[in-house]
GUMIVO-409825 format. One record per residue (C-alpha): residue number from 1; x, y, z; residue in three letters. Coordinates in steps of 0.05 Angstrom, whole numbers. Example, Ala and Ser with C-alpha at 12.3 -4.5 7.8 and 13.67 -1.06 7.14 Angstrom:
# residues 2
> 1,246,-90,156,ALA
> 2,273,-21,143,SER
***
This chain:
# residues 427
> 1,0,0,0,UNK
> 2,57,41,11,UNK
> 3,133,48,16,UNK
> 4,165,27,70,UNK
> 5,234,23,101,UNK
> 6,269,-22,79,UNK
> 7,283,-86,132,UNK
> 8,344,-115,153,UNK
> 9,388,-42,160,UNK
> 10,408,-2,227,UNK
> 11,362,72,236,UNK
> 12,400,129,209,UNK
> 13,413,148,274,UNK
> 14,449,90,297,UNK
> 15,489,90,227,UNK
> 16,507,159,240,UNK
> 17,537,146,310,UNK
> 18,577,80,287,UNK
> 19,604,128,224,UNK
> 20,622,186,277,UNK
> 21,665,135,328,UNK
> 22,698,109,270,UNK
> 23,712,178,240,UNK
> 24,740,198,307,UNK
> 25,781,136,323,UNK
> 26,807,143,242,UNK
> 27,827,217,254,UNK
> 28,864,208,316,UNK
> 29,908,141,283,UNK
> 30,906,180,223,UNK
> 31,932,246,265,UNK
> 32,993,202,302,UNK
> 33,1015,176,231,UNK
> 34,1022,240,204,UNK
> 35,1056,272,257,UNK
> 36,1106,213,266,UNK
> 37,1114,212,188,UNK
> 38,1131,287,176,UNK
> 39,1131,351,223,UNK
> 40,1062,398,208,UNK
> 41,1068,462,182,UNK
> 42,1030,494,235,UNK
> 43,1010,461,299,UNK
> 44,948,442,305,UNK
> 45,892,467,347,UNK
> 46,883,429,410,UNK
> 47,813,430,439,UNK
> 48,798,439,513,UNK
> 49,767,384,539,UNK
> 50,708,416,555,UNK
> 51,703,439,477,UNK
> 52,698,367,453,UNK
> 53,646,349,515,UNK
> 54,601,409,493,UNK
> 55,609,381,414,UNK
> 56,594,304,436,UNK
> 57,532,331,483,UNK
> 58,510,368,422,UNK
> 59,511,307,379,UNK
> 60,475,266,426,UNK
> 61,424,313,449,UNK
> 62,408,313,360,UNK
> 63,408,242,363,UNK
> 64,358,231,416,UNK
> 65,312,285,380,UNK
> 66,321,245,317,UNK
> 67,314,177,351,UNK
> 68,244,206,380,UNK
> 69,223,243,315,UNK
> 70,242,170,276,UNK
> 71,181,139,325,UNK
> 72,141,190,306,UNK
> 73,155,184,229,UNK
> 74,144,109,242,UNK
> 75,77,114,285,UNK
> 76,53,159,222,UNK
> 77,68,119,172,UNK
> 78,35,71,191,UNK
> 79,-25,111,210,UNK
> 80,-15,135,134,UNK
> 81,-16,63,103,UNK
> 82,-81,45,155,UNK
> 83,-126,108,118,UNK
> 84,-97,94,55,UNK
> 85,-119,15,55,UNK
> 86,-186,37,75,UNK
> 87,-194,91,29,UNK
> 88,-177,38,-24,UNK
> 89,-235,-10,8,UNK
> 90,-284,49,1,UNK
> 91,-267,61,-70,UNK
> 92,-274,-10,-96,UNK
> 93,-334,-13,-50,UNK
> 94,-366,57,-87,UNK
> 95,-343,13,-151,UNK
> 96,-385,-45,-141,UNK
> 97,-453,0,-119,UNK
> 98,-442,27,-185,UNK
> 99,-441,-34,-219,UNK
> 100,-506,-54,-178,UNK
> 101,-542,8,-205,UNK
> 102,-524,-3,-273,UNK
> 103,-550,-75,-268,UNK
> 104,-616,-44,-228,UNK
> 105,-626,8,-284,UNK
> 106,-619,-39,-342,UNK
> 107,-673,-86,-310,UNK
> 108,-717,-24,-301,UNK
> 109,-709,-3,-363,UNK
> 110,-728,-85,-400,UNK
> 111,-789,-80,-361,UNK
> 112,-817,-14,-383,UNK
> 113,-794,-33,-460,UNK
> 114,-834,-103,-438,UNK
> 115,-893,-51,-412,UNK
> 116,-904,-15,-474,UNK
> 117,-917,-85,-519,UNK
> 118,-965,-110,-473,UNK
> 119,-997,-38,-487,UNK
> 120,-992,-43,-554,UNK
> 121,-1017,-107,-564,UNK
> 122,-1078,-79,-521,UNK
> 123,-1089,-20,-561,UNK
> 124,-1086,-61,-621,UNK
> 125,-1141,-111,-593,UNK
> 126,-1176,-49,-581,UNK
> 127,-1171,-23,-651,UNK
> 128,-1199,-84,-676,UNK
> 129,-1260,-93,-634,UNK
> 130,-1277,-19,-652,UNK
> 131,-1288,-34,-725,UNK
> 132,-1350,-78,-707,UNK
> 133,-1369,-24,-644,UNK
> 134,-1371,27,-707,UNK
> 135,-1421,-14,-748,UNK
> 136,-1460,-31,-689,UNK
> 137,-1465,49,-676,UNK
> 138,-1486,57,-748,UNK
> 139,-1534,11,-746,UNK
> 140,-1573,38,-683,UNK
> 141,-1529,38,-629,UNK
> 142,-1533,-14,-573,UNK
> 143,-1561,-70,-610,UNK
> 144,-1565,-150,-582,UNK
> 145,-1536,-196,-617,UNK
> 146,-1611,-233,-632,UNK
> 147,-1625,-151,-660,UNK
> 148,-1555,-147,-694,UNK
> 149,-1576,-224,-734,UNK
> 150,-1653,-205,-747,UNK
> 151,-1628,-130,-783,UNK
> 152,-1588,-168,-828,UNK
> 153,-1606,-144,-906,UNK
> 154,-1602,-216,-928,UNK
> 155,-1572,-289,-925,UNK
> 156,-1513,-255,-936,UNK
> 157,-1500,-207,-885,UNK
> 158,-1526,-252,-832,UNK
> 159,-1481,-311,-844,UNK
> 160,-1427,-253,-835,UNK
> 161,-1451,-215,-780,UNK
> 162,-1460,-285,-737,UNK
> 163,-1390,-294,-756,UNK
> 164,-1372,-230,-725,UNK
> 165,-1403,-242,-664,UNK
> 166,-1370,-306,-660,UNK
> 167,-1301,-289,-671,UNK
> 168,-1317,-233,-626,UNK
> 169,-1349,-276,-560,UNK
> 170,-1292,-327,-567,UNK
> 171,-1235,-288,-582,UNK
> 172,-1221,-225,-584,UNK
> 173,-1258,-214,-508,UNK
> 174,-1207,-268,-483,UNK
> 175,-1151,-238,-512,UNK
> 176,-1163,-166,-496,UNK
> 177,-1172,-201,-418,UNK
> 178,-1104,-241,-429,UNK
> 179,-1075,-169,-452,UNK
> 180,-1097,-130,-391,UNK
> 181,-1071,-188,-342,UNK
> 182,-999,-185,-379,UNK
> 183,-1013,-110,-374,UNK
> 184,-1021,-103,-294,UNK
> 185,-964,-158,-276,UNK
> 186,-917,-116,-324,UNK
> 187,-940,-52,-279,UNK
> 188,-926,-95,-217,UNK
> 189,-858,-114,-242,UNK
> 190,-840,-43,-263,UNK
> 191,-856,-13,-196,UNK
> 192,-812,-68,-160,UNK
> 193,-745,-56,-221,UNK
> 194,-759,17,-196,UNK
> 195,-753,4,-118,UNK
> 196,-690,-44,-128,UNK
> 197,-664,18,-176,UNK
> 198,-680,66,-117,UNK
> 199,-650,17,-60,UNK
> 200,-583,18,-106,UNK
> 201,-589,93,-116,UNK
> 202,-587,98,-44,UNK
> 203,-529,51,-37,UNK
> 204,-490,83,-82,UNK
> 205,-486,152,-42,UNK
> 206,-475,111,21,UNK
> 207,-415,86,-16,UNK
> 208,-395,146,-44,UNK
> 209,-403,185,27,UNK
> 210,-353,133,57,UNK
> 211,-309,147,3,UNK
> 212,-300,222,19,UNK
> 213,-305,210,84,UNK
> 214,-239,161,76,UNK
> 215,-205,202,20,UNK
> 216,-213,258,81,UNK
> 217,-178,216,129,UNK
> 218,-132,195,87,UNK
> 219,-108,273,56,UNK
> 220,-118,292,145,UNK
> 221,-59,234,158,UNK
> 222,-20,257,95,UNK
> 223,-10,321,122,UNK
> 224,18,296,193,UNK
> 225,59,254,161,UNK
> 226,96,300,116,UNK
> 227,99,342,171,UNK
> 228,128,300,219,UNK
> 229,178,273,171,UNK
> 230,198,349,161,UNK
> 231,210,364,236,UNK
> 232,252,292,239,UNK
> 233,293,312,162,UNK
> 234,311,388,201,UNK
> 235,341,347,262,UNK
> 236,379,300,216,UNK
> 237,413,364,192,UNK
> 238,417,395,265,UNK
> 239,447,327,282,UNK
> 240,498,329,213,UNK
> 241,519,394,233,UNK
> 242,534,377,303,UNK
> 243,577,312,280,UNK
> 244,609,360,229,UNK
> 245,628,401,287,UNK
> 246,654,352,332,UNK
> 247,697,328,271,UNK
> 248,730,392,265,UNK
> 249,746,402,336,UNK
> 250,781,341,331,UNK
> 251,822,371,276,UNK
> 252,800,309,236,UNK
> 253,828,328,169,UNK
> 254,848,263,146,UNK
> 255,783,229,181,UNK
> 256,742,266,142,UNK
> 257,781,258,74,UNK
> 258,764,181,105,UNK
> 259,695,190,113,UNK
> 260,686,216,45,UNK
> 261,715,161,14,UNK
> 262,672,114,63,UNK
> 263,610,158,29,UNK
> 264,636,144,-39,UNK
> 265,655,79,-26,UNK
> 266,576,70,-1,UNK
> 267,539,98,-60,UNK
> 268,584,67,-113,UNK
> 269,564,-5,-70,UNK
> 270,497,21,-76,UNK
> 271,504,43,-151,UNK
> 272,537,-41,-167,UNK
> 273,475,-59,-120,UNK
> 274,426,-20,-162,UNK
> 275,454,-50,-221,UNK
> 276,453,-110,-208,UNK
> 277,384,-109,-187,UNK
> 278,361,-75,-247,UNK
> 279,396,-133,-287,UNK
> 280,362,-187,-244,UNK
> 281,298,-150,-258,UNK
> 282,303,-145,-333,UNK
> 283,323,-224,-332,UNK
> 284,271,-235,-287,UNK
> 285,224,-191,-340,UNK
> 286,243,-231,-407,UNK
> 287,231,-299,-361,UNK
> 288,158,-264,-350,UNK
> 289,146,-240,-420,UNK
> 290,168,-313,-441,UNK
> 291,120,-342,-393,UNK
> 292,164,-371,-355,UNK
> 293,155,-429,-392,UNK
> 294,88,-450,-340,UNK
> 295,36,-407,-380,UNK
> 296,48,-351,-327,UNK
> 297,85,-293,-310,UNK
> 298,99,-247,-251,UNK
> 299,67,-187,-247,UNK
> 300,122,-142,-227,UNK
> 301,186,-132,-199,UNK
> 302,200,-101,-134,UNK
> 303,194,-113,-63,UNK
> 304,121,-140,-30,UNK
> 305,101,-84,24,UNK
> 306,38,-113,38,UNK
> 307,-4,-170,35,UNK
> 308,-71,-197,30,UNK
> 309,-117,-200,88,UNK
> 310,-150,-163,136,UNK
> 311,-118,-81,160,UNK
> 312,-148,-40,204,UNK
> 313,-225,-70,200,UNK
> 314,-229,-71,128,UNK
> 315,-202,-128,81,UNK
> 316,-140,-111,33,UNK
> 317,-160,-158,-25,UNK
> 318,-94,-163,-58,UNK
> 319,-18,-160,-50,UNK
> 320,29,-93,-60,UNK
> 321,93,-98,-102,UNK
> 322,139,-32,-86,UNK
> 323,173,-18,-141,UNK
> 324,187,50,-173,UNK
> 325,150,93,-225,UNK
> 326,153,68,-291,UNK
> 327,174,-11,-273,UNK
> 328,134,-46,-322,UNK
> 329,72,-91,-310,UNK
> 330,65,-156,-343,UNK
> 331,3,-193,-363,UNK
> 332,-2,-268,-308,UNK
> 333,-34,-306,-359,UNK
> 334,-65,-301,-430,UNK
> 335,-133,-276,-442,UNK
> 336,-176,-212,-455,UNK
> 337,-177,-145,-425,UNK
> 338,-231,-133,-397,UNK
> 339,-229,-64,-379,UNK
> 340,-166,-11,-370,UNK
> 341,-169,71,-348,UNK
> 342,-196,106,-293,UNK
> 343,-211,63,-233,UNK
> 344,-250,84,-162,UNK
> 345,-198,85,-115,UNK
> 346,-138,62,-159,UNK
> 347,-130,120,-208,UNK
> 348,-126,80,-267,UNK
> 349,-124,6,-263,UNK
> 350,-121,-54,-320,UNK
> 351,-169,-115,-308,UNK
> 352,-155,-171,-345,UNK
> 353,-199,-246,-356,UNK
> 354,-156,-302,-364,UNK
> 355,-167,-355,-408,UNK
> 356,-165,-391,-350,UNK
> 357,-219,-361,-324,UNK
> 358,-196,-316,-267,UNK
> 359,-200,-250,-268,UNK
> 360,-127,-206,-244,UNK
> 361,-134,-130,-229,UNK
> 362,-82,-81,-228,UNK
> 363,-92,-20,-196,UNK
> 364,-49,42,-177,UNK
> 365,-12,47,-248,UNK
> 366,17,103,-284,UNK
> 367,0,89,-352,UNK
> 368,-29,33,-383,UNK
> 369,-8,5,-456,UNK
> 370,-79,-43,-474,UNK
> 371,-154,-28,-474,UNK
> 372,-215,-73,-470,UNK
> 373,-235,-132,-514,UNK
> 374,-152,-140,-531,UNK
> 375,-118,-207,-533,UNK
> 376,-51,-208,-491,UNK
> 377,-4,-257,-482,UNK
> 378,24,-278,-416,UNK
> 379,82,-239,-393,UNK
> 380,62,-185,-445,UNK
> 381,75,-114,-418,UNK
> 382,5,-76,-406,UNK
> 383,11,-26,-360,UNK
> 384,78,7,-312,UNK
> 385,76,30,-237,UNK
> 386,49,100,-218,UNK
> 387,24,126,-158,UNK
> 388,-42,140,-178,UNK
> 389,-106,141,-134,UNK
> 390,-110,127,-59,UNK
> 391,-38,108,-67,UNK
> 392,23,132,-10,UNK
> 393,83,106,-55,UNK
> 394,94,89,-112,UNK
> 395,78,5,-117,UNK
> 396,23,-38,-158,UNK
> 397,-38,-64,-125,UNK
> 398,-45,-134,-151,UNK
> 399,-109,-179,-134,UNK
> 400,-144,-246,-168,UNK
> 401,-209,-265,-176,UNK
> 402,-204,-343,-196,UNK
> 403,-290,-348,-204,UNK
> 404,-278,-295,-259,UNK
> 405,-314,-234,-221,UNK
> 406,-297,-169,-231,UNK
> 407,-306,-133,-163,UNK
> 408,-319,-192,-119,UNK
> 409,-286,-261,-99,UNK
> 410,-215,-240,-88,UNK
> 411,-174,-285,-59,UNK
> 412,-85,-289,-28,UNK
> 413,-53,-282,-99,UNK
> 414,17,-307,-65,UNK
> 415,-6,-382,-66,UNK
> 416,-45,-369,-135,UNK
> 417,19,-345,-170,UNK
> 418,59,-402,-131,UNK
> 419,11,-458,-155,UNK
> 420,25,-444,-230,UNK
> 421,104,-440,-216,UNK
> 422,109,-367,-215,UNK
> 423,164,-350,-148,UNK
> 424,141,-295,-108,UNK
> 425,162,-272,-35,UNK
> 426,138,-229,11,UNK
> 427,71,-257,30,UNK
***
């Protein structure tokens, strides 16, 4: 759901007081070997004691603001990843009432179409009887059917008016009867699409209520946490400036010549790290786009920051891949797209039918490359990480549906992905 720090590595604070001791044990070695290799120009400065006490009490009084600001960064981060999974909830949540009112609507809408036949067909019965109402007004109004037979002209016009009456008495009546029946159940039916239409309506701005409500929280926790993490990044610098200065006291020179290269030495690990990494992932990406030879791919590279289950009251119905913006997304099995842009909740998300029959969402991207009713292969690029939506860092949202629903069923995609050989960790 969001970026976290990674596991495994000491706080900064603790980092920076190992790098400090070392600095300050390196300076004075590296202070004897250069006065017992060559005589200084100048003598150096020597510090009272109570100089380098003042410096160290500096640097610890920073570190124990940092070490308490890094609880409070932590405590509101995770406070931030809480609103942020339930904002997500309420989204998908607002999503599916949609979906119910569409469905509502459309019924409401075949019943009145069904309505209007069945009034048709009455008008037309209607129409039909009225021709022989007509005659029977031309010919003196209300006549009986005995007076209808005995005013007949001739053989004729008897034989036909009997017919008439016939057709009339054991037809048309019924019919018209039949009609009227089909006419008041159609009514019936109509009023109950419209109160199911009205009951979704309803649950729909429910829905969409709790989704304010949650995007509210969510923005409310956003702004503690950057706020926090501001106070904690101006005591890192207090506490840089206060190492620097205890450094210098020292008359640390060569230490800190040392702990530059030690910097140096740090990011270029990093930099071979990062590399190495990013070659791992684009193996690990042509294995996916070849389909790993087991019909299915990963999703995505990067690190799982969260996984399925139940957060904070609400249910988190997939698994989160950290990775950074613009890591592609690959297609886990073949099949159809289903749908892809803006998504309640996710910003934009990609949801895709397998042929398999499951359906796998993902949500939270930055752009996506397909659109619905395309064929895609399994491991096919369709979409890259973003940050979109009710999103804290940049990662993809990743969920299955195996009974092929779009907005319901989800289930733990770890052991999914695992059962058809694809290796993921995390969860």
């Amino acid at each position: 759901m969001s970026q976290r720090r990674p596991h495994g590595r000491p706080s900064v604070g603790r980092r920076r007081s190992r790098t400090v001791r070392a600095l300050l044990a390196g300076g004075l070695v590296a202070g004897l070997l250069t006065a017992t290799a060559a005589p200084a120009v100048a003598d150096p400065v020597n510090p009272s004691d109570g100089q380098i006490d003042q410096a160290a009490a500096g640097v610890q009084a920073a570190s124990a603001e940092v070490g308490r600001l890094s609880g409070l960064v932590a405590s509101a981060q995770a406070d931030l990843e809480k609103m942020g999974v339930q904002a997500e909830a309420a989204g998908q949540a607002y999503e599916a009432a949609q979906h119910a009112l569409e469905q509502a609507q459309l019924a409401a809408d075949q019943t009145a179409a069904e309505l209007r036949a069945a009034d048709a067909a009455v008008a037309a019965s209607q129409a039909r009887i009225a021709g022989f109402s007509h005659d029977s007004y031309i010919n003196g109004g209300s006549l009986t059917s005995t007076a209808a037979l005995l005013d007949s002209s001739g053989p004729g016009e008897l034989i036909q008016r009997a017919a008439t009456l016939r057709w009339v008495a054991a037809n048309q009546l019924d019919v018209l009867g039949q009609l009227q029946s089909a006419q008041m159940q159609q009514a019936t039916a109509a009023a109950a699409a419209s109160t199911a239409r009205d009951r979704q309506a309803a649950a729909e701005a429910n829905a969409a209520s709790a989704k304010q409500a949650a995007d509210g929280q969510l923005a409310a926790q956003q702004s503690a946490y950057t706020q926090v993490a501001a106070q904690k990044a101006s005591y890192d610098q207090q506490l840089q400036a206060a190492q620097i200065q205890l450094l210098q006291l020292q008359g640390a020179r060569n230490a800190y010549q040392q702990w530059v290269a030690q910097k140096q030495a740090e990011e270029a690990a990093a930099a071979a790290a990062a590399a190495t990494a990013a070659q791992r992932a684009a193996d690990g990406a042509a294995t996916a786009r070849a389909g790993g030879g087991s019909g299915y791919a990963l999703p995505a590279a990067g690190v799982t920051s969260s996984c399925f289950g139940a957060r904070w009251g609400v249910s988190h119905l997939g698994m989160d891949i950290a990775a950074s913006i613009g890591t592609p997304i690959y297609a886990v099995s073949a099949g159809t797209i289903k749908r892809a842009g803006a998504a309640t909740g996710f910003g934009l998300a990609v949801y895709l039918l397998g042929d398999d029959g499951a359906v796998s969402v993902y949500g939270h991207v930055n752009r996506y490359f397909v659109q619905a009713g395309q064929r895609v292969a399994a491991g096919q690029e369709i979409a890259e990480v973003g940050n979109r939506g009710n999103s804290t860092g940049p990662h993809l949202h990743f969920e299955i549906h195996p009974d092929g629903e779009m907005y319901a069923g989800a289930v733990n995609p770890a052991p999914w992905l695992r059962a058809r050989g694809v290796d993921i960790s995390g969860c």
